[in-house]
C-alpha positions in Angstrom: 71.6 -21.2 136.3 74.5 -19.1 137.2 78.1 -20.7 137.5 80.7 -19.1 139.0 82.4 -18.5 135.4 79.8 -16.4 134.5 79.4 -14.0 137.6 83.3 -13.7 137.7 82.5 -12.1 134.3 79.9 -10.0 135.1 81.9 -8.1 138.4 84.6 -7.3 135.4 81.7 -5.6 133.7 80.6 -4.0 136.6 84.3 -3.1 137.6 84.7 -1.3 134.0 81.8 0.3 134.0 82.2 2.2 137.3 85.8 3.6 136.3 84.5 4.9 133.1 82.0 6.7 134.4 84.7 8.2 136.9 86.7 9.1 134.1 84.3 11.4 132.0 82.8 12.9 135.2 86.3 14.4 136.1 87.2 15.6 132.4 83.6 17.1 132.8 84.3 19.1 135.9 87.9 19.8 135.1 87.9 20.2 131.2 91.4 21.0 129.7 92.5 25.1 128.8 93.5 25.9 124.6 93.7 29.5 123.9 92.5 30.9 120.7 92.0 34.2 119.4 89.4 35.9 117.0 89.3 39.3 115.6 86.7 41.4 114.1 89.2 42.9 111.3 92.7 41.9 110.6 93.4 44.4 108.1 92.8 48.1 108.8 94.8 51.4 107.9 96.2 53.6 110.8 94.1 55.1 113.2 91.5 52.2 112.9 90.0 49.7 116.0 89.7 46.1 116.2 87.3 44.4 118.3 89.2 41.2 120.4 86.9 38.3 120.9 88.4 35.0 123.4 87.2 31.7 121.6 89.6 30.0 123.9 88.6 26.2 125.1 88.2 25.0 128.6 86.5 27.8 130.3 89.1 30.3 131.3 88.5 33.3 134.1 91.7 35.2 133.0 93.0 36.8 130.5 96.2 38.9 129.7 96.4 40.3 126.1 99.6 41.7 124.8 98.8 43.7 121.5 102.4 45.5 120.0 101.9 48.5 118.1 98.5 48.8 119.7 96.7 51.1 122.2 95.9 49.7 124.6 98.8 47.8 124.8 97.8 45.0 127.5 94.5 44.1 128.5 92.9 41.8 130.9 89.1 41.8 129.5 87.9 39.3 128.0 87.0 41.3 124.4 89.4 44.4 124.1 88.6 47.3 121.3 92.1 48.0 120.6 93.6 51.3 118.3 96.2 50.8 115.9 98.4 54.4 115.2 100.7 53.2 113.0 101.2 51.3 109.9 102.9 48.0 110.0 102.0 43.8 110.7 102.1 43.4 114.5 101.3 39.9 116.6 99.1 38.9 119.3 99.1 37.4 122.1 96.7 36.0 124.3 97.0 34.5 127.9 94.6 32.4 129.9 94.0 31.0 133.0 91.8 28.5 135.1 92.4 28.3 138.5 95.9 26.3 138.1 95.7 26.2 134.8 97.7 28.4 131.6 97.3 28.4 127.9 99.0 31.1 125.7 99.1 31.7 122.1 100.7 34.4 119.8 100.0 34.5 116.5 102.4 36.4 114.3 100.9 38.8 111.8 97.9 38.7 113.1 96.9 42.2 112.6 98.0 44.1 109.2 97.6 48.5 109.4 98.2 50.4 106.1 98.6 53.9 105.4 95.9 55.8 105.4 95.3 58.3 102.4 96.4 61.9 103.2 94.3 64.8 103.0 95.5 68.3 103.8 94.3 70.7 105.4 94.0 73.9 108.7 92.4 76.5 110.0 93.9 79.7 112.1 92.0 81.8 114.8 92.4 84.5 112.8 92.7 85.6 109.0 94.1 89.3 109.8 96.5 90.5 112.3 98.9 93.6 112.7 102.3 93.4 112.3 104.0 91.6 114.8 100.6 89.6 116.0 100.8 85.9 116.6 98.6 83.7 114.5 98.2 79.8 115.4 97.8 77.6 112.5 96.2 74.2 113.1 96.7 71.0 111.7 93.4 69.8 110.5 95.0 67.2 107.9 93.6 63.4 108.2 95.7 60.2 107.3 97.8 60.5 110.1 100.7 62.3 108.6 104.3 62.0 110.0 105.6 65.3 108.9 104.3 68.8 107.9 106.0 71.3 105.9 104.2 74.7 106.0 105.1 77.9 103.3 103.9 81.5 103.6 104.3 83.8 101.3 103.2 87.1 99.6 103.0 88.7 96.4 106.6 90.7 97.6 108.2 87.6 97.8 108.6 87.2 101.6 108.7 83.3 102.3 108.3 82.2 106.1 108.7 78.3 106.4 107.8 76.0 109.5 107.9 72.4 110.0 105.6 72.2 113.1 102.6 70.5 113.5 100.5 73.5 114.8 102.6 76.4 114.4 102.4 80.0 116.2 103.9 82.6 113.4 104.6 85.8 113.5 105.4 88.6 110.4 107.7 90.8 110.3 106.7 91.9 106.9 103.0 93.0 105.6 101.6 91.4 103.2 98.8 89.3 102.1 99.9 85.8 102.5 98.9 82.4 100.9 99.4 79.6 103.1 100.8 76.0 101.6 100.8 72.7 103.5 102.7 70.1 102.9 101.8 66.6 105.2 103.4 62.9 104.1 104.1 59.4 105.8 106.1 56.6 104.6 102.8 55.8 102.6 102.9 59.0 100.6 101.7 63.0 100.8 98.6 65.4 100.8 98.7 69.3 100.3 96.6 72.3 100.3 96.7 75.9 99.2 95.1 78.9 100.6 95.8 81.7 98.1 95.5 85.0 99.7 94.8 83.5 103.2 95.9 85.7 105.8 96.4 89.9 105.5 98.9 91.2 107.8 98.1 95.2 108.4 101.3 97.7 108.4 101.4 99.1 111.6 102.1 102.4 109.9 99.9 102.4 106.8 100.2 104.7 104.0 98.1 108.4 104.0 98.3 110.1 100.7 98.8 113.6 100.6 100.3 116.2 98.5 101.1 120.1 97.5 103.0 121.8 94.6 104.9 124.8 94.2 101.5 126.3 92.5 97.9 126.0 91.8 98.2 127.9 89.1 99.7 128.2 85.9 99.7 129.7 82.7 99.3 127.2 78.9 102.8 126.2 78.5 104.4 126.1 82.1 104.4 123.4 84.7 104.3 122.8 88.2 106.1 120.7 90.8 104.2 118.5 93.3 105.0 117.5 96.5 104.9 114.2 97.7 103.9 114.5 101.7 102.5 111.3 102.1 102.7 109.4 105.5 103.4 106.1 106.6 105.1 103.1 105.8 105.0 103.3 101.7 106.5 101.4 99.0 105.4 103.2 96.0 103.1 105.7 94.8 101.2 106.5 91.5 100.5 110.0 90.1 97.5 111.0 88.0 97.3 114.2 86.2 94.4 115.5 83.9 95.2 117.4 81.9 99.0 116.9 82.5 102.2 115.9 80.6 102.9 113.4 81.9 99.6 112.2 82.5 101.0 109.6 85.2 104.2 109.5 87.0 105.8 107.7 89.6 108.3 110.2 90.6 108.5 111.2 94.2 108.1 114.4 93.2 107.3 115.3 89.5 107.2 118.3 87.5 104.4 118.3 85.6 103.5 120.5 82.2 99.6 122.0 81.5 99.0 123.1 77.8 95.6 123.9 77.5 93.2 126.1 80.0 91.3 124.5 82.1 91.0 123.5 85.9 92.2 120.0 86.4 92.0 116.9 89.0 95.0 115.5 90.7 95.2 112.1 92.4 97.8 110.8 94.1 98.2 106.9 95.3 100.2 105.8 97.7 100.2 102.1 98.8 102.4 99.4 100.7 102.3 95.9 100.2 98.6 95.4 100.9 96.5 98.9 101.5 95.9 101.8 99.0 95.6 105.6 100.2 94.3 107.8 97.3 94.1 111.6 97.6 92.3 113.3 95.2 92.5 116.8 94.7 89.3 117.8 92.2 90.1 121.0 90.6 94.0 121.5 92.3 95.8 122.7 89.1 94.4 126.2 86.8 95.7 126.8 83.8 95.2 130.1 82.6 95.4 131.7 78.6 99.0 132.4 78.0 98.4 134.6 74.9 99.2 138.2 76.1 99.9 137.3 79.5 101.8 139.8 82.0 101.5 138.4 85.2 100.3 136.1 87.5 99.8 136.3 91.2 98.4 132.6 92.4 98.2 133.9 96.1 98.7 130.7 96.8 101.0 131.8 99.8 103.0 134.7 98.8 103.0 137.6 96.5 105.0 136.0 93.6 104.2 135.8 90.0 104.2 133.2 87.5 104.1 134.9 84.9 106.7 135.2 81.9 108.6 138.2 83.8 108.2 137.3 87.2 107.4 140.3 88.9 107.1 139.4 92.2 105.1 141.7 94.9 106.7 143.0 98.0 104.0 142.6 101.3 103.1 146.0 102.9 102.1 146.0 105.5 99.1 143.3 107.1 98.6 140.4 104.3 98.4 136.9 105.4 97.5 134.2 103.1 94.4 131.9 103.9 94.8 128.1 103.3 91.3 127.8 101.5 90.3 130.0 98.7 87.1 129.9 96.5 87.5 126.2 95.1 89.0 125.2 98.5 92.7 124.6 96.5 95.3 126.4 97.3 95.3 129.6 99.5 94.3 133.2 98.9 95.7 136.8 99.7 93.8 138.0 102.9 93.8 141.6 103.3 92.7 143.1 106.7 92.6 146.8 105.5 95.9 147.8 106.4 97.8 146.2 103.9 98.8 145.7 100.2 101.0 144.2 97.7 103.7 146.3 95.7 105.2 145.4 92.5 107.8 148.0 91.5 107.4 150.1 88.2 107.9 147.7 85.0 107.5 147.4 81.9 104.4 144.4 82.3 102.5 147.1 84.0 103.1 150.5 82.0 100.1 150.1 79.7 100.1 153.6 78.3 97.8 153.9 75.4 97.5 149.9 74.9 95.2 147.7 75.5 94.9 145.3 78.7 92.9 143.4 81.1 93.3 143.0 84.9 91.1 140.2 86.5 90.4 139.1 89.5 88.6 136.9 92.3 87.8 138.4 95.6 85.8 138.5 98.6 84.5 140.7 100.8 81.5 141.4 103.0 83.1 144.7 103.9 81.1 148.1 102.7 83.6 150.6 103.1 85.4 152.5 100.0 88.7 150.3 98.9 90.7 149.8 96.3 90.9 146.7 94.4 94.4 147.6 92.2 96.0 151.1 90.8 99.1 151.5 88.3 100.4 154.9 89.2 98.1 157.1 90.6 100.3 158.5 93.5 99.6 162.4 92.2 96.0 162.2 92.4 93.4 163.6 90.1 94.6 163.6 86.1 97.8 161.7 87.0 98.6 159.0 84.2 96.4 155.8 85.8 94.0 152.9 86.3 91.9 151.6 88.8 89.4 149.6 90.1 87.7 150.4 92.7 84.1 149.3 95.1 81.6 151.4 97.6 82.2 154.9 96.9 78.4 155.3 97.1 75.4 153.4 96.6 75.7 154.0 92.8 79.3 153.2 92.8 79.4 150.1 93.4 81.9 149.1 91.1 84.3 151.8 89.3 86.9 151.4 86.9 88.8 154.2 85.7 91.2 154.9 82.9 92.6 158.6 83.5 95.0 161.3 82.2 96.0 164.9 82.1 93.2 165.7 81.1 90.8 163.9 83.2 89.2 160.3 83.1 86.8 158.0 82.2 85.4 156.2 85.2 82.8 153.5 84.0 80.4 153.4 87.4 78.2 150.6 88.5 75.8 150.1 91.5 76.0 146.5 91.1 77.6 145.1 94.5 79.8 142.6 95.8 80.3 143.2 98.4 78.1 140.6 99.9 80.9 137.9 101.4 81.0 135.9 98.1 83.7 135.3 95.7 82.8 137.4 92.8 85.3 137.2 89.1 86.0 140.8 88.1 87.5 141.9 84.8 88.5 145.3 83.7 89.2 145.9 80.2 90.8 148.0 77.8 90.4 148.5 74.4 91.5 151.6 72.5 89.1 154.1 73.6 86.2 151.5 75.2 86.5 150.6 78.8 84.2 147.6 80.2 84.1 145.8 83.5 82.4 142.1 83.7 81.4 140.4 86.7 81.3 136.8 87.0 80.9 136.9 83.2 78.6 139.3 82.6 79.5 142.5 81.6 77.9 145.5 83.7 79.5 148.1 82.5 80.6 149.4 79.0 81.6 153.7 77.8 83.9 154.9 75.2 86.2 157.9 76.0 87.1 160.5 73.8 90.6 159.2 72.9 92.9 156.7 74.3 94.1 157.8 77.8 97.6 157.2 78.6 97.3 155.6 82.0 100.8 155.1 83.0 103.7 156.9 84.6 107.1 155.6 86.6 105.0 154.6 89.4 104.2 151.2 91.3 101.5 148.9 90.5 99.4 148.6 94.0 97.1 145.8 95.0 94.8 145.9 97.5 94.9 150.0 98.5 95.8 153.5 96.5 98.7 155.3 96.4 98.5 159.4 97.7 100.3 162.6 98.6 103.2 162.1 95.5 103.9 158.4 96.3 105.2 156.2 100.0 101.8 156.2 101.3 98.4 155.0 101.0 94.7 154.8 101.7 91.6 153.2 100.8 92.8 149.8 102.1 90.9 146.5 100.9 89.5 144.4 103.7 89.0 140.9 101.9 90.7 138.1 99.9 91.9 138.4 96.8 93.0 135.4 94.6 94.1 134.5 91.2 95.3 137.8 89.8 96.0 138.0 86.4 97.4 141.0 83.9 97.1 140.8 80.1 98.7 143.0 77.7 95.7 142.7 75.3 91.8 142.9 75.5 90.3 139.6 76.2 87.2 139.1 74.2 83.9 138.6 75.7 83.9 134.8 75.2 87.4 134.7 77.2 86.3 136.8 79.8 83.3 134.1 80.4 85.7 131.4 79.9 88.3 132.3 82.6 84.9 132.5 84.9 84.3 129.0 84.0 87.7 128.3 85.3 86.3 129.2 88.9 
């Protein structure tokens, strides 16, 4: 049985009961905001992401992050990937929001960035330019450097500097050019060097070339070379075989040849990064000293070389052709109305000694010419020699040693007239006569006694002297080059030996 006590009790029960339940229904619908933050990493080095997660309580539907020293540096979504550039510790912060509701939190040093190690490096669009190109160098260094310090410089000591990130340079200077990179931070420094990196071209580069006084010379004498190089040049090196000095530097040296022989000549010429070499194969003869009388070279003009320098006056049509046999030097071109006169001397008044007179020519013409004559201008049984080609078909070739009382004319059918170069030798020796071509002797007679085969007359090259001297006939139509006089008889073995020369 129920009393009144005991049902009073039991509406307090039921009183309680139905405001608890009122209670936890409304936290459950309306629960309270608490922000909170989580991270994926908190500590990176520069130029790495972290991944925001919200672990905030009560259900928010906003959210405003503030991330210093970050990129982005706000966000409203709910898990931001955020960059970090540069080193330090930076906060966050994180705001949310439920209808009415706010929570915020910032956490200091919540995110820690380091240096990043540095590695150096670039690359250019180009690795060889002309003088006054641009070139644009680009940063390719990782770490995230603060500074760069860039050096260029070649082997002539030109140093160009920048402090760019990415410069665009330009040379003033050629040169082959390293390149050197410095990068750093706070946190420390990288570098890189490219030897040799970039060639920058001379707008004017070097061309070697070079002449000399003379092709040709005899043992003992030198010659002087000419320097005629082009471009922009810094130096130059000589090379000379056969030479003293064997090697010069000289802008123009004088150079001495002892011993026989036909030598090379190079010449370099260079600036600070390209080479032009000209080499000359065969540019310099020497020729036997030993008895010499005279030399004629040809190489441009009728002067000789030899120990008494009798130089030949131009009658006359005589040019001088910038190629001879060995395609050095130049050669006497004689278009049959022309010669070359050296007046009466002593080198040339052979009388009763011996000598020998050779010779290079060429000629493809058939008609009868003189070659050379001492004396002669009196005709028949005057005091002279001679060489002459084409009286007929079997002479060829005649070389004549004559006096008062007549000559001795050693004939030869063998031609050359045939538009090669051919070496022809006359020679002399007491009462023998011989003529060699291209080594070889063809011809060989003994006279009676030693003919006298001078008087004061000229010596003539390239046409004969008539009528008592002042004119002449029998002009040579061809070249003529390297013409040498001895006082003495070469032997045999010489004879072959100046062929050799060629």
């Amino acid at each position: 049985m129920i009393n009144k006590y005991t049902a009073f009790t039991y509406c307090l029960l039921l009183i309680h009961l139905v405001i608890s339940c009122s209670r936890e229904d409304t936290m459950f619908l309306d629960p309270p905001l608490e922000a909170a933050i989580e991270a994926d990493l908190r500590e990176i080095q520069v130029g790495d992401t972290v991944r925001f997660s919200d672990i905030s309580a009560g259900l928010p539907s906003q959210w405003k992050w503030i991330f210093e020293g970050g990129s982005p540096g706000e966000s409203v979504v709910h898990s931001p990937i955020v960059v970090y550039d540069t080193a330090g510790t930076y906060p966050v912060t994180l705001e949310v929001r439920r209808g009415d509701k706010v929570s915020s939190i910032t956490i200091p040093d919540f995110i820690d960035v380091g240096y990043r190690a540095l590695a150096a490096d670039f690359t250019t669009d180009t690795t060889t330019v002309n003088l006054g190109e641009q070139v644009q160098f680009t940063d390719l260094s990782v770490g995230f450097p603060a500074s760069w310090q860039w050096e260029f410089y070649a082997a002539n000591g030109t140093v160009v500097t920048s402090e760019e990130q990415h410069p665009e340079m330009t040379f003033s200077k050629p040169g082959i050019y390293s390149v050197k990179l410095t990068v750093s931070h706070p946190g420390g420094e990288g570098m890189v060097v490219k030897e040799e990196y970039l060639t920058v071209l001379s707008a004017n580069p070097p061309e070697a070339e070079f002449m000399a006084n003379s092709t040709g010379v005899a043992a003992g004498g030198s010659i002087t070379f000419e320097n005629k190089t082009t471009g922009d040049v810094t130096g130059w090196t000589w090379t000379f075989e056969g030479g003293s000095p064997a090697t010069s530097t000289e802008l123009n040296p004088t150079v001495a040849y002892h011993t026989p022989g036909r030598y090379r000549v190079v010449l370099e010429a260079y600036d600070e990064i390209s080479t032009s070499t000209k080499t000359r194969e065969g540019f310099v003869l020497v020729v036997p000293a030993d008895g010499l009388a005279a030399y004629y070279p040809l190489d441009g003009d009728g002067n000789d070389i030899g120990p008494m320098a009798q130089h030949a006056s131009i009658i006359g049509d005589v040019a001088f052709a910038d190629a001879s046999r060995s395609d050095v030097g130049a050669a006497a071109q004689f278009e049959g109305s022309g010669l070359l006169l050296v007046a009466d001397d002593p080198a040339f008044n052979f009388g009763t000694n011996d000598f020998t007179i050779s010779c290079w020519l060429n000629t493809s013409n058939t008609n009868r010419m003189m070659i050379w004559a001492e004396s002669g201008a009196n005709g028949a049984r005057d005091n002279q020699t001679w060489l002459r080609l084409n009286d007929n078909a079997q002479r060829q070739i005649r070389f004549a040693v004559e006096d008062g009382s007549g000559g001795t004319i050693q004939n030869s059918d063998h031609t050359v007239s045939d538009g090669q170069w051919h070496h022809v030798v006359c020679v002399r020796e007491g009462r023998v006569s011989r003529v060699y071509v291209d080594g070889t002797l063809i011809k060989e007679g003994t006279a009676p006694v030693v003919k006298d085969v001078s008087n004061s007359q000229d010596f003539k090259i390239g046409a004969q002297e008539t009528d008592g001297g002042g004119t002449y006939s029998n002009y040579f139509n061809g070249m003529i080059d390297d013409f040498l006089v001895y006082d003495r008889a070469l032997s045999e073995q010489e004879i072959s030996n100046l062929f050799d020369l060629q």
